[in-house]
C-alpha positions as CSV (number, residue, x, y, z in Angstrom):
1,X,122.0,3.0,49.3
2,X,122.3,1.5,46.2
3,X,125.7,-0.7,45.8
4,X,128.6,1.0,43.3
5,X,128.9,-0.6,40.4
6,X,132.1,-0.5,38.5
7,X,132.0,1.4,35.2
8,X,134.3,1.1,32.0
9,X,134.3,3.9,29.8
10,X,135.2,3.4,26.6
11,X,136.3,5.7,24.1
12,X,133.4,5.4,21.9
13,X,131.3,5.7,24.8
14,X,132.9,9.3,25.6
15,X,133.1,10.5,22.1
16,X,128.6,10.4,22.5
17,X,129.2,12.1,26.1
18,X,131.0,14.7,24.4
19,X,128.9,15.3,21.6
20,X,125.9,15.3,23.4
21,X,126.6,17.8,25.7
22,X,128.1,20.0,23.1
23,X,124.5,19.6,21.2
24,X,122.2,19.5,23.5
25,X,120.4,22.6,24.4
26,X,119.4,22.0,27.9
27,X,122.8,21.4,28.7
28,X,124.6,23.8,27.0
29,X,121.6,26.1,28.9
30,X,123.3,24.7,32.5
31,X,126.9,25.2,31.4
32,X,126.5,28.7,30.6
33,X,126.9,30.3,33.8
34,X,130.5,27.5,34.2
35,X,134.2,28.6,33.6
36,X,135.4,26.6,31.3
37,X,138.3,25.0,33.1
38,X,134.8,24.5,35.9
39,X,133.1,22.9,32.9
40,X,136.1,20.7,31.7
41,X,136.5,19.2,35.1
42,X,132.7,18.3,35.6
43,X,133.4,16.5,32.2
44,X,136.1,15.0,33.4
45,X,133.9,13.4,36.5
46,X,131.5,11.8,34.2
47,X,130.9,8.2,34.2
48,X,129.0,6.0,31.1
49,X,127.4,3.1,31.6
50,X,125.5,0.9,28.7
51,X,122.1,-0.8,30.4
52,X,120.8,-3.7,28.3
53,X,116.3,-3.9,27.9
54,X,115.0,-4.7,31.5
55,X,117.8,-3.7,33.5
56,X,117.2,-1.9,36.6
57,X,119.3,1.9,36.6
58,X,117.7,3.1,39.9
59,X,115.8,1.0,42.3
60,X,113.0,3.0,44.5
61,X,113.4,4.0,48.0
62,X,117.5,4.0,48.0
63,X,119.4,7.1,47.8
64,X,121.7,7.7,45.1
65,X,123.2,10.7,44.8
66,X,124.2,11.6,41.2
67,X,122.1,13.4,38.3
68,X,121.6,11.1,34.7
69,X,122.0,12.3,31.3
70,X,119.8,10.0,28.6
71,X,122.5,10.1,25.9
72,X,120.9,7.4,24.4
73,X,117.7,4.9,24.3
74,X,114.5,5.0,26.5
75,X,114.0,4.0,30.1
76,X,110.5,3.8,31.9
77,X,109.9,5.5,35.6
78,X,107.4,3.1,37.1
79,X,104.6,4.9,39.2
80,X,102.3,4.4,41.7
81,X,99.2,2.3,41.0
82,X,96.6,4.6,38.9
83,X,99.1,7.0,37.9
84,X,100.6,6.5,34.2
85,X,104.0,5.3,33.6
86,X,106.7,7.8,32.5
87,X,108.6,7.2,29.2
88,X,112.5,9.0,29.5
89,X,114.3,9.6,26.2
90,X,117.7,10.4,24.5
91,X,117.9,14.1,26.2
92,X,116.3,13.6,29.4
93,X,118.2,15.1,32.8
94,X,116.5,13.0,35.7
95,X,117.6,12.9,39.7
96,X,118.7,16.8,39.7
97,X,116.1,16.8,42.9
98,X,117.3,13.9,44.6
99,X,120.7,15.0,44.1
100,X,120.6,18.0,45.6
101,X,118.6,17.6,48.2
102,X,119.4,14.0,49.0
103,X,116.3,12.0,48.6
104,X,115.2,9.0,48.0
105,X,114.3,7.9,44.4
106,X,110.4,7.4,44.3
107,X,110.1,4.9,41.7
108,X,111.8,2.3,40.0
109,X,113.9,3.0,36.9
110,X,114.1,0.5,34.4
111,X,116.0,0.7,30.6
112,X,113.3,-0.2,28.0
């Protein structure tokens, strides 16, 4: 398992949250079938974080159980050898699978 690192939210930080998930389409898509007292407590659970370039989010093999929101910037899923490199940006959902069905991550996730 990956080790918990400590997060500080600030407010600015939760003001973006906020308006991203009230923008975003693929989000506003998932909360649809939510109460909204359901949806104001998953808001309430989430946590921000601010990666600098080259920073490691997820590390392959371990098992971390939480789902990512891209509210901002670009990270880069390494792959295997031969197999192109994927490019997440501001929008991207990622670790929905290995959330729910407890899995290891596969590759190495790295803020670019």
């Amino acid at each position: 398992y990956n080790p918990c690192i400590k997060l500080t939210s600030t407010a600015s930080q939760m003001k973006k949250v906020r308006e991203f998930f009230t923008k975003n389409a693929i989000v506003k898509a998932f909360f649809k079938g939510f109460d909204r007292k359901d949806e104001k407590a998953i808001m309430n659970f989430f946590k921000t974080s601010e990666l600098e370039m080259g920073e490691r989010l997820i590390r392959r093999g371990t098992k971390d159980r939480c789902i990512i929101f891209i509210i901002e910037g670009e990270f880069l899923k390494f792959s295997n050898p031969g197999e192109p490199n994927i490019e997440y940006k501001e929008g991207a959902v990622i670790g929905v699978e290995e959330f729910l069905k407890n899995r290891e991550w596969p590759q190495d996730i790295i803020c670019s």
